[in-house]
Structures are given as structure tokens and as C-alpha cells.
C-alpha positions in Angstrom: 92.4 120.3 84.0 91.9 117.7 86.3 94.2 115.2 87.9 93.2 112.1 89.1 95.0 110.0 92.1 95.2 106.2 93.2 97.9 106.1 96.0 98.8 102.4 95.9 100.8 100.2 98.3 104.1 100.6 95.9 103.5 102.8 92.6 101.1 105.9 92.2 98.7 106.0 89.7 97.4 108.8 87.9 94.9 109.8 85.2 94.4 113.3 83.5 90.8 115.0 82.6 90.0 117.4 80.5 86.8 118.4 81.4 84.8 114.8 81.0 87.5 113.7 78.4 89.5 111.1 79.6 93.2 112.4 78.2 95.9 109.7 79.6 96.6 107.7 82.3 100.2 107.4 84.0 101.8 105.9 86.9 105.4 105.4 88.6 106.9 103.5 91.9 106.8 106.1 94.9 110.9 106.9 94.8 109.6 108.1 91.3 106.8 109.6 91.6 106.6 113.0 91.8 109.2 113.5 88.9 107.5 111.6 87.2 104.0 113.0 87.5 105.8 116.4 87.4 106.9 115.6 83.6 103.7 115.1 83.1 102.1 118.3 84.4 105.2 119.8 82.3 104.0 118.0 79.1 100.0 118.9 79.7 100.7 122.3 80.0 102.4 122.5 76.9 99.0 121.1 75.4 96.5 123.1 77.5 98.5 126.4 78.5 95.5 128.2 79.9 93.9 125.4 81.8 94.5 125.6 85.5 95.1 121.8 88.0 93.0 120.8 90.4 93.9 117.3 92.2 91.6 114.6 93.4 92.9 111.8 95.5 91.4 108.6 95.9 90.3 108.4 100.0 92.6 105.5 101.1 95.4 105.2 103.9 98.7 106.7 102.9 101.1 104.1 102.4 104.9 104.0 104.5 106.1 104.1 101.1 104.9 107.0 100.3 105.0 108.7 103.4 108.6 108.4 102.9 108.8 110.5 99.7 107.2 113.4 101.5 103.5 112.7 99.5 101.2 114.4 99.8 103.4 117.6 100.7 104.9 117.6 97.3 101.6 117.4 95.5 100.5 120.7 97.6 103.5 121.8 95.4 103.1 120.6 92.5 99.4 121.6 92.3 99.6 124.8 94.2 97.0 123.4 97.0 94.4 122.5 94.3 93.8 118.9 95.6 91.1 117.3 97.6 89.9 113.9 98.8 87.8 111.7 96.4 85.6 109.4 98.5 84.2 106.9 96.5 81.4 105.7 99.3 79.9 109.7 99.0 79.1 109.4 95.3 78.3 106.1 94.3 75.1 105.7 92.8 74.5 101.9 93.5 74.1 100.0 96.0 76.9 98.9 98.3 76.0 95.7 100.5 78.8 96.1 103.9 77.9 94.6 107.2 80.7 96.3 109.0 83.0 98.8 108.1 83.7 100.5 105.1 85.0 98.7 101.8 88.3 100.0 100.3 87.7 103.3 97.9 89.8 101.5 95.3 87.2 98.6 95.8 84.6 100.7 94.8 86.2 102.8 92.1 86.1 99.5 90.4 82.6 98.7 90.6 81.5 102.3 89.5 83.5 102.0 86.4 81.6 98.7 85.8 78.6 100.4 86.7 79.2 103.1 84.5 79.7 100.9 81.5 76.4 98.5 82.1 74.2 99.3 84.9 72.4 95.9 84.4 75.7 94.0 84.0 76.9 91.9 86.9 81.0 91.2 87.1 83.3 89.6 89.1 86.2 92.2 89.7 89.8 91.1 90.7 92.1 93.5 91.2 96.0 92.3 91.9 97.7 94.8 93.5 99.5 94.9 96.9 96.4 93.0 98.1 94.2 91.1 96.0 90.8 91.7 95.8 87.7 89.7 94.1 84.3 91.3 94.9 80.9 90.8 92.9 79.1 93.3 91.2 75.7 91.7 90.8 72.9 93.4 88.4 74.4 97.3 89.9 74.5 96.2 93.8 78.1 95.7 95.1 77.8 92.2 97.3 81.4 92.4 98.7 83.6 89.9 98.3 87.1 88.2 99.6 90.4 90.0 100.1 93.9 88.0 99.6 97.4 89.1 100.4 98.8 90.1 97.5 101.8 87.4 95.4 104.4 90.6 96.0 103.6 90.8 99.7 103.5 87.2 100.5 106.9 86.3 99.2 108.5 89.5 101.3 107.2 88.6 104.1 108.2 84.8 103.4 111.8 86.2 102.5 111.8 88.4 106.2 111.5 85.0 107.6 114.9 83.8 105.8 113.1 81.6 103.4 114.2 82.1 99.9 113.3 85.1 97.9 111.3 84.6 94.6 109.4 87.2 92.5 108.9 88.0 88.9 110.7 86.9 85.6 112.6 89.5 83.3 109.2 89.5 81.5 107.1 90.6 84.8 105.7 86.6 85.4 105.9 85.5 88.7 106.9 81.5 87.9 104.1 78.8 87.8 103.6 75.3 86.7 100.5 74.9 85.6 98.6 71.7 86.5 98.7 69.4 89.2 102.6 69.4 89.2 102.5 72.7 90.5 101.5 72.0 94.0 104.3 69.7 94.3 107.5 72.1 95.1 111.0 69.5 95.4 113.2 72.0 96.7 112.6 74.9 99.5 112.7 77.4 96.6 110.1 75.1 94.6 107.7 75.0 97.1 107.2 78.8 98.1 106.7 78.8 94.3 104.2 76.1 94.7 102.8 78.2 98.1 102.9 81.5 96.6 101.8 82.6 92.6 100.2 78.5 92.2 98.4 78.4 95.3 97.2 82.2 95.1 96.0 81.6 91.3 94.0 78.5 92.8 92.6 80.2 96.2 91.5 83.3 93.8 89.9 80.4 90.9 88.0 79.2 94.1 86.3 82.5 95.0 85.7 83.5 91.5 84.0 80.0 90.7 81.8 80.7 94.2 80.8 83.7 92.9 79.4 82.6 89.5 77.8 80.2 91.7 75.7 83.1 93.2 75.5 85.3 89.4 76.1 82.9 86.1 75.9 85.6 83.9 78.5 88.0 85.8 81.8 88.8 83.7 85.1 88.5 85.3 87.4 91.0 85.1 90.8 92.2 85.9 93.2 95.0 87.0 95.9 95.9 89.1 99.8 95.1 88.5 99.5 91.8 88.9 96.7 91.2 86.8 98.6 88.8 83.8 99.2 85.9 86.7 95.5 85.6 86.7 94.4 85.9 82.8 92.5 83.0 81.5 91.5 81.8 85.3 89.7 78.6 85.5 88.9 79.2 81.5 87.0 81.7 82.0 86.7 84.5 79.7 88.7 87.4 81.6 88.7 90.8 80.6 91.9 93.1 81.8 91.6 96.5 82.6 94.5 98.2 83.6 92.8 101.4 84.5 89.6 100.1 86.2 90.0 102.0 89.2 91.2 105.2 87.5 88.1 105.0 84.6 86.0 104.1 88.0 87.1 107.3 90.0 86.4 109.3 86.9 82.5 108.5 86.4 82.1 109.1 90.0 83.4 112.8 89.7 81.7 112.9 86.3 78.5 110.9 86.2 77.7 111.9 82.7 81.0 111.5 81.2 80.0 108.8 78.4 
């Protein structure tokens, strides 16, 4: 049995394989985590009670967040020191165009699970998580692309500042206006509004309109938590994914997994 890890900036994110099979996917802020992810150990076992865990964690920077749960001492724990690091960069079969630096592994999770699907297929990939990300995938060689603070992060920093706090609804939407009359905020509250989830959803239109610039045919897709305040951008045809990075980190551990 094998466990898959994405360690994001607020919730962990978690996939179970069986073998090559793809079982479930899972996931739970950090104060939750490991109970979480330890009910779900609890429940696989009952279904597989002869199959032994091994871990593999995406390579990325532990966030503060979950630093402060005590991660990734608990998941020596949990899975009795079966884990390792998963670096996407060491197993990706395409090309990765990067001047400087190395691109984020969740980055290129993303593009292998597009890869995986269509080799010949180019896509524009956002990804709205605690930063937002919109690379292009062009024809199997990963181009690079733009990287956005993220709607969450920009309106707690913009409430450390003593501006007021907005964020999502009851039903997970960040508020937006669409149209012109969105820009135009007539109160303090109105106008982060306008600054934040309008301005954000415009900044990321731009870049994905500059990208099918460079490849008409590419396909834009989405993931990450955040991923609703951007469906239907610029009229596109958008495609969500909530498990793009997951589905990625799989075919990278399991090329052949169809």
C-alpha cells in the first residue's frame, strides 16, 4: 500500500495506491491532519489487512503550519518510518524549460499528470492554492509560467495591516461582481473586494489569454482549493481537477499506471 503526500501551505493532501490502482484521495487542514489521515490508515487496513505502508512525500518546504503540528514526526509514527521524499524534477519524463532555480514539485506534479493523460496535448494549468500558479504545458515541454499570491493570502496580509477582513461565503465563494462594476469598490470593505478575488480573477485571465497567445490549442485547466473562483475564466472552456497534483505524483512513481 502506498501513501501519497502534498504538504500544502494550510491543509494536507493525501492519495492512497494500491499497487498502480489509484484507491482514494483525502485531505484535512494541518490542526487535523494526522487524525484524520490516521482514520484513514484505520479504514484501509480494514480493506487490505496484509498490505504493509510505505509513504511518499511530495519534495517541497515544510510549511509553519505544519511544523506546528509536529509533521513530519507523527507520520514516522503513523507509518513506522516507511516514508521518503518524492522529487518530482528526478522522474519527470518531459522536458522542463527553467532559467534559474528549480520550479515548485507541486508545479510539476501537475504537468506530469497532464503528460500522463496526452503526451501530445498542450494545457494551461492553474492551480489556486496558497499561491496561485498558471504555467504552460506546451506539446509535453513545461515552458514555466507566472506565480500569484494566492486570494487567501492576500486578504490576511491586507487584514495584518488593519484593513477589513473578507474571505469566503457559507458556500466556499470568495464575493465578486462580475463585470466592469467590479473594479469599482464604494466602501473600504468594497474595494479590497474589488483589489482581491476581482482583480486576481482578471490578473490570472491576463496570463492565461498570453499563454494561448503562445499555444491556441492548449487546454486550460484547474486545481487547487480555490479553483471554483476561477471556472469559466475569460469563457474559456476550463476543466477542474481537484486531484491534479496527487493523479500527477502518482504517474511519476508509476509511469505505467494507465
Amino acid at each position: 500500500m502506498i501513501l501519497l503526500l502534498d504538504p500544502g501551505g494550510t491543509r494536507l493532501k493525501w492519495a492512497w495506491m494500491n499497487g498502480q490502482e489509484l484507491l482514494e484521495f483525502g485531505g484535512a487542514s494541518w490542526p487535523e491532519a494526522a487524525s484524520q489521515l490516521s482514520d484513514s490508515l484505520a479504514q484501509l487496513k480494514l480493506r487490505y489487512p496484509s498490505r504493509s505502508v510505505s509513504a511518499h512525500v511530495l519534495k517541497r518546504a515544510t510549511p509553519e503550519q505544519a511544523l506546528q503540528t509536529g509533521f513530519p514526526h507523527w507520520l514516522n509514527e503513523l507509518v513506522e518510518g516507511q516514508w521518503s521524499e518524492l522529487d518530482p524534477m528526478a522522474l519527470a519524463s518531459f522536458e522542463v524549460i527553467y532559467q534559474d532555480g528549480t520550479p515548485g514539485s507541486d508545479r510539476i506534479s501537475a504537468a506530469a499528470a497532464c503528460f500522463h493523460r496526452n503526451p501530445s496535448q498542450s494545457h494551461v494549468i492553474i492551480d489556486a492554492g496558497t499561491c496561485i500558479t498558471v504555467d504552460l504545458m506546451s506539446k509535453g515541454v513545461w515552458k514555466g509560467g507566472a506565480i500569484l499570491p494566492g486570494l487567501d493570502l492576500q486578504a490576511r496580509s491586507m487584514a495584518r495591516a488593519g484593513l477589513p477582513v473578507i474571505g469566503r461565503n457559507a458556500e466556499g465563494q470568495w464575493p465578486l461582481q462580475p463585470g466592469p462594476k467590479g473594479a469599482l469598490g464604494q466602501s473600504t470593505k468594497a474595494a479590497i473586494e474589488a483589489g482581491i478575488p476581482w482583480a486576481t480573477r482578471k490578473s490570472v485571465e491576463a496570463t492565461v489569454s498570453a499563454f494561448l497567445e503562445l499555444d491556441p490549442g492548449a487546454k486550460v485547466i484547474l486545481t487547487g482549493g480555490d479553483a471554483q473562483h476561477f471556472d469559466g475564466l475569460g469563457g474559456w472552456l476550463t476543466f477542474a481537477h481537484p486531484n491534479l497534483v496527487l493523479e500527477g505524483a502518482a504517474a511519476l512513481l508509476n509511469p505505467t499506471r494507465t
